[in-house]
Backbone as CSV, one residue per row, in Angstrom:
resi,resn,N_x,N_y,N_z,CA_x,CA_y,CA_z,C_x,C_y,C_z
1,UNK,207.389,210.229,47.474,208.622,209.525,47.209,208.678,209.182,45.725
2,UNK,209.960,209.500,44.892,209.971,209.405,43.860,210.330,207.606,43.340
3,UNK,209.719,206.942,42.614,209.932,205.520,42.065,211.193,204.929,41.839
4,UNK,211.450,206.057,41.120,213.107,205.726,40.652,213.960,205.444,41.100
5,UNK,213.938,206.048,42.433,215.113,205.950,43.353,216.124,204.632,43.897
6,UNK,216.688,204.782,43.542,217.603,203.062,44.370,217.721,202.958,45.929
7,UNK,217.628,201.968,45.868,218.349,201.564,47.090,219.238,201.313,47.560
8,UNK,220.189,201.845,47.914,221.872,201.549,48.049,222.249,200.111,48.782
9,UNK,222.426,198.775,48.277,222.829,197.748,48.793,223.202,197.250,47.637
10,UNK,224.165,195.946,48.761,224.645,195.252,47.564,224.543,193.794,47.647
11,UNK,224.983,193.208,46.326,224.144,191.646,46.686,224.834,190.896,47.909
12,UNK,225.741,191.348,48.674,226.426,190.388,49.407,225.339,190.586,50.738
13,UNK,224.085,191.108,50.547,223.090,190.482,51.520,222.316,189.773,51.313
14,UNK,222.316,189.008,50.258,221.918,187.908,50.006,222.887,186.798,50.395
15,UNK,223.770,187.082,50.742,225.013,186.057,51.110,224.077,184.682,51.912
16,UNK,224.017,185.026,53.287,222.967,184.324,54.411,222.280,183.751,54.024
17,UNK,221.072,183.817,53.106,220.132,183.120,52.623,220.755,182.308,51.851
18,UNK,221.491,182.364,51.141,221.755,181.440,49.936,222.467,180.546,50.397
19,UNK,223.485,181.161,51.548,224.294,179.289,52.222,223.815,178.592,52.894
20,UNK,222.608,179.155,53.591,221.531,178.729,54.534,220.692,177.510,53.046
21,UNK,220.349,178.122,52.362,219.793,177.403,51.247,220.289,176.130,50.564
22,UNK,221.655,176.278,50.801,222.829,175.799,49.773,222.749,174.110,50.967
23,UNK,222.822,174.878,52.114,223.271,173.696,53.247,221.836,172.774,53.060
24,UNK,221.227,173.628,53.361,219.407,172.703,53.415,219.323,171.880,52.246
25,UNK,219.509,172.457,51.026,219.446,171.893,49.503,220.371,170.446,49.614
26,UNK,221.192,170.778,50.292,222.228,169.406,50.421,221.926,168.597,51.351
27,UNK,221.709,169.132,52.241,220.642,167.521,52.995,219.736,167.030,52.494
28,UNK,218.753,167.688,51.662,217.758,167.778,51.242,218.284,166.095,49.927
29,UNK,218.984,166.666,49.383,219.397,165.979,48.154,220.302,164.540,48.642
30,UNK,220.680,164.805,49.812,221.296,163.478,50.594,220.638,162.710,50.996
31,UNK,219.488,163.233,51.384,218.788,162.610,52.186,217.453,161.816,51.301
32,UNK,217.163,162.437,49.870,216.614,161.453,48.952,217.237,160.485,48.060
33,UNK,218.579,160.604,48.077,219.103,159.455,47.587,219.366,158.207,48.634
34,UNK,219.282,158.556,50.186,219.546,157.787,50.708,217.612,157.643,50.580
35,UNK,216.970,158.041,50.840,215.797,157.481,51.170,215.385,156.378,49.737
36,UNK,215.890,156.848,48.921,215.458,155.914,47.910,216.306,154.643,47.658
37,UNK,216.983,154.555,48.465,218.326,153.405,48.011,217.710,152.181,49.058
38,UNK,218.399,151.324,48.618,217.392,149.607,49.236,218.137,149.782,50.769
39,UNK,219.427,150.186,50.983,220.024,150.015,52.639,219.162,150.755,53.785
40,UNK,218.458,152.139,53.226,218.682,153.312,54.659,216.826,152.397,54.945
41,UNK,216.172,151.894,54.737,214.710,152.046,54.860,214.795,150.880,55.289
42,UNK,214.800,149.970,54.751,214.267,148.303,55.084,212.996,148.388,55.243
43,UNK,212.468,147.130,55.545,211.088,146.503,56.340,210.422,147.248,56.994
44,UNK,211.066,148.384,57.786,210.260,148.928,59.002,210.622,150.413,59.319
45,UNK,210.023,151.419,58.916,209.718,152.754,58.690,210.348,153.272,60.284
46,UNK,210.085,152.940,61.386,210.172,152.657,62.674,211.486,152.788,63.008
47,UNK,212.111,151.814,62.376,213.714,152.081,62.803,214.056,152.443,62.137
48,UNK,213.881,152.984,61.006,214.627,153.766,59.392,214.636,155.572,60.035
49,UNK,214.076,156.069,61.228,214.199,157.253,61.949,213.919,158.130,60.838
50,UNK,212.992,157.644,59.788,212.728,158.659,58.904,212.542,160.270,59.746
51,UNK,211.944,160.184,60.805,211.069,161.650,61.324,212.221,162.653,61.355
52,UNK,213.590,161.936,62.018,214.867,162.573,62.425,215.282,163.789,60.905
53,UNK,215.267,162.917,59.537,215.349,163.936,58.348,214.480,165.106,58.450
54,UNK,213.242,164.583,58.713,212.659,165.822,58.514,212.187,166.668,59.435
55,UNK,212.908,166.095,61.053,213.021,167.314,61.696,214.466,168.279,61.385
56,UNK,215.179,167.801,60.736,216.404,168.623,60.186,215.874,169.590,59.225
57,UNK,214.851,169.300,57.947,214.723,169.964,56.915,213.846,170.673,58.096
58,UNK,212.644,170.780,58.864,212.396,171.855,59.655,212.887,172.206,60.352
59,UNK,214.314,172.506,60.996,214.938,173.035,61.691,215.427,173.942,60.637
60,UNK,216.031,174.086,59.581,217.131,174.442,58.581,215.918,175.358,57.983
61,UNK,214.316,174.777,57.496,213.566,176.112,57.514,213.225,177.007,58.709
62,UNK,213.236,176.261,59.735,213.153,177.599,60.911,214.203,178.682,60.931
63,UNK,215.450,178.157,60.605,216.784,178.944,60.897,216.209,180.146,59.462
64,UNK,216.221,179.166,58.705,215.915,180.466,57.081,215.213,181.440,57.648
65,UNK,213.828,181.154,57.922,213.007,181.874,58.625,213.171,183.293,59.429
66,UNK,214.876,182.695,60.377,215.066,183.939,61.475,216.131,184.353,60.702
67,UNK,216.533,183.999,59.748,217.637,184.898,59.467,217.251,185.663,58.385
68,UNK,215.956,185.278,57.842,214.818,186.958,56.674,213.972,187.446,58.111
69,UNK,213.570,187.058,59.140,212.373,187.924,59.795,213.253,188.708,60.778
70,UNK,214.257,188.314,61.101,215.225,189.308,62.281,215.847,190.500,61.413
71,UNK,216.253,190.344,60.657,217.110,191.914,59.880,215.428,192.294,59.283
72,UNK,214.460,191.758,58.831,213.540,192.475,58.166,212.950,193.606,59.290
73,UNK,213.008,192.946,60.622,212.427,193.469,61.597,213.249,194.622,62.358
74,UNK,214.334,194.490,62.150,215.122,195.580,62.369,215.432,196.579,61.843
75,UNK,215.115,196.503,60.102,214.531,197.812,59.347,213.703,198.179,59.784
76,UNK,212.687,197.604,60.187,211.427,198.196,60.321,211.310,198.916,61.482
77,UNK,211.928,198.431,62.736,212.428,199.082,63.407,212.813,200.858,63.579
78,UNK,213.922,200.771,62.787,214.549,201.698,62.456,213.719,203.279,61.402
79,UNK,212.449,202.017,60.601,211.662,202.862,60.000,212.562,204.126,59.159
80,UNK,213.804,203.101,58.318,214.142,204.038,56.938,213.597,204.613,56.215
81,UNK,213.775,206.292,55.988,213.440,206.837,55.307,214.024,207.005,53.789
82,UNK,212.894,206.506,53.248,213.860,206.302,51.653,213.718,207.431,50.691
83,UNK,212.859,208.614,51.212,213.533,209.834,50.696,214.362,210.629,50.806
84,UNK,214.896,210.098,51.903,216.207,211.325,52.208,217.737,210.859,51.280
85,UNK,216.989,209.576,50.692,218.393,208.934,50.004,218.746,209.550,48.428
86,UNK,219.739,210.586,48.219,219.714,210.937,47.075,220.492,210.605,45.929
């Protein structure tokens, strides 16, 4: 197989990842300004449901997760041949 060769795609498959990213990044960033502000925490860690955030930020990486390992796995699948591409 020659090096040079391209790969015919285009960036709009990166689309998925990046709003998937975009959404997470924004909880992410909501969710430390609220953690740092004197209202969301108080006295007692307990009722502040901290765990609830960060079962969101691991849910939102699980989702990332299936939406690179399911199409990766379905190339592979398919087992493209990238010399026949001229």
């Amino acid at each position: 197989m020659d090096d040079l060769k391209t790969i015919p795609m285009t960036v709009w498959w990166l689309l998925p990842q990046y709003m998937i990213y975009g959404f997470s990044d924004a909880f992410t960033i909501v969710g430390l300004q609220e953690l740092h502000g004197d209202k969301w925490l108080g006295n007692n860690l307990n009722r502040a449901h901290l765990d609830y955030y960060y079962w969101v930020l691991a849910g939102l990486s699980a989702l990332n997760l299936c939406v690179y390992s399911i199409p990766s796995d379905i190339l592979d699948v398919y087992n493209f041949d990238l010399s026949l591409i001229d």
